[in-house]
N, C-alpha and C positions, 0 to 999 in steps of 0.2 A: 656271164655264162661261158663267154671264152676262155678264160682262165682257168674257168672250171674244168673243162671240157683238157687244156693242154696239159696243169695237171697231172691228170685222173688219168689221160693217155699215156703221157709220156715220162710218169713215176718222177725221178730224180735227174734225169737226164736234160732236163732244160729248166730254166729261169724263167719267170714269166711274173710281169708288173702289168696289173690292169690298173688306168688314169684313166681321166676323162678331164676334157677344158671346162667343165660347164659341168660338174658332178652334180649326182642328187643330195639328198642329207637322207634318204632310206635305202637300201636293197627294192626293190620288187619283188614282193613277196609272191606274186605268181611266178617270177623266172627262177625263185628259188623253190618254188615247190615242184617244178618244171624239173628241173635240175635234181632233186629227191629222187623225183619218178626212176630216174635211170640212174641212182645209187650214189651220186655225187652231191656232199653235202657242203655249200658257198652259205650259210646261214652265218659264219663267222666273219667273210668277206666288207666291204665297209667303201661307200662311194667316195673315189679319194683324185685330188687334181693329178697330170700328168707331172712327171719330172724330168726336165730338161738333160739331167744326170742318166736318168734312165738311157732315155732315146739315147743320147750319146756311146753308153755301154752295149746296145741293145744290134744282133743280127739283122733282127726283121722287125716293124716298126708297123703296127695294122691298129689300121683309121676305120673310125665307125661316123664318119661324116662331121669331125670337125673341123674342116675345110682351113680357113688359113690361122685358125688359133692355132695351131699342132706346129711344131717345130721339125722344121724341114732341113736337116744334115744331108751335107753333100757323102758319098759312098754308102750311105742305107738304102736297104731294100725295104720299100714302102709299098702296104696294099690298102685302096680303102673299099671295107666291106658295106656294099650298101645292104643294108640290111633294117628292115621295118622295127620302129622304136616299140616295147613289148609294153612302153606306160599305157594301163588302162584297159590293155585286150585282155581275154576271158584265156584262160588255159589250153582251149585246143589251137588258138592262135598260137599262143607263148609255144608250144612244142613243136609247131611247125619251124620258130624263128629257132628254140633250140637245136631242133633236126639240120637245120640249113648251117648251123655255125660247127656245127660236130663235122659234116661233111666238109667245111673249109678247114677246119683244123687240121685233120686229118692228112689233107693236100699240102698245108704247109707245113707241118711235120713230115711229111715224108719228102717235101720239097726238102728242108732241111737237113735230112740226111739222119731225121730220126725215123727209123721204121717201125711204122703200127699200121695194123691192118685194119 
């Protein structure tokens, strides 16, 4: 949903790889219907490992709690988002977790020095 969300913000203007240490083999088909609601379609998206290549290339570098699998470079700006896993919650959950990840995007785009309102 992150991805989704920086994206949909921030048009062409940034790069963004979503990994995960410990990927699923489906989407969450509630965070992507989640994700519909507010006009952002990730149905294409696909649960995929991090790449060490990535992080190395990468500004800003945001953990969603894979604590020391996640490759830790000296000069990256690291954030980890704790943020409740959405396997299994019903929809009005999922849009809460959605809601809360828009509103950190948001901050770290514009921490970034990308501007969206």
């Amino acid at each position: 949903m992150a991805a989704g969300w920086v994206r949909h913000l921030a048009q062409d203007r940034v790069d963004v790889y979503s990994g995960g240490s410990d990927p699923g083999k489906h989407l969450n088909p509630t965070a992507v219907e989640a994700m519909r609601e507010v006009g952002i379609d990730i149905s294409n998206e696909f649960p995929k490992p991090f790449a060490t290549e990535v992080v190395q290339a990468a500004d800003a570098v945001i953990t969603m709690g894979c604590g020391d699998t996640c490759p830790i470079l000296p000069g990256k700006r690291y954030e980890d988002w704790v943020l409740e896993d959405p396997a299994g919650l019903d929809i009005e959950a999922v849009r809460k977790i959605r809601d809360d990840i828009h509103r950190r995007v948001v901050g770290l785009l514009n921490d970034l020095g990308v501007d969206i309102k």
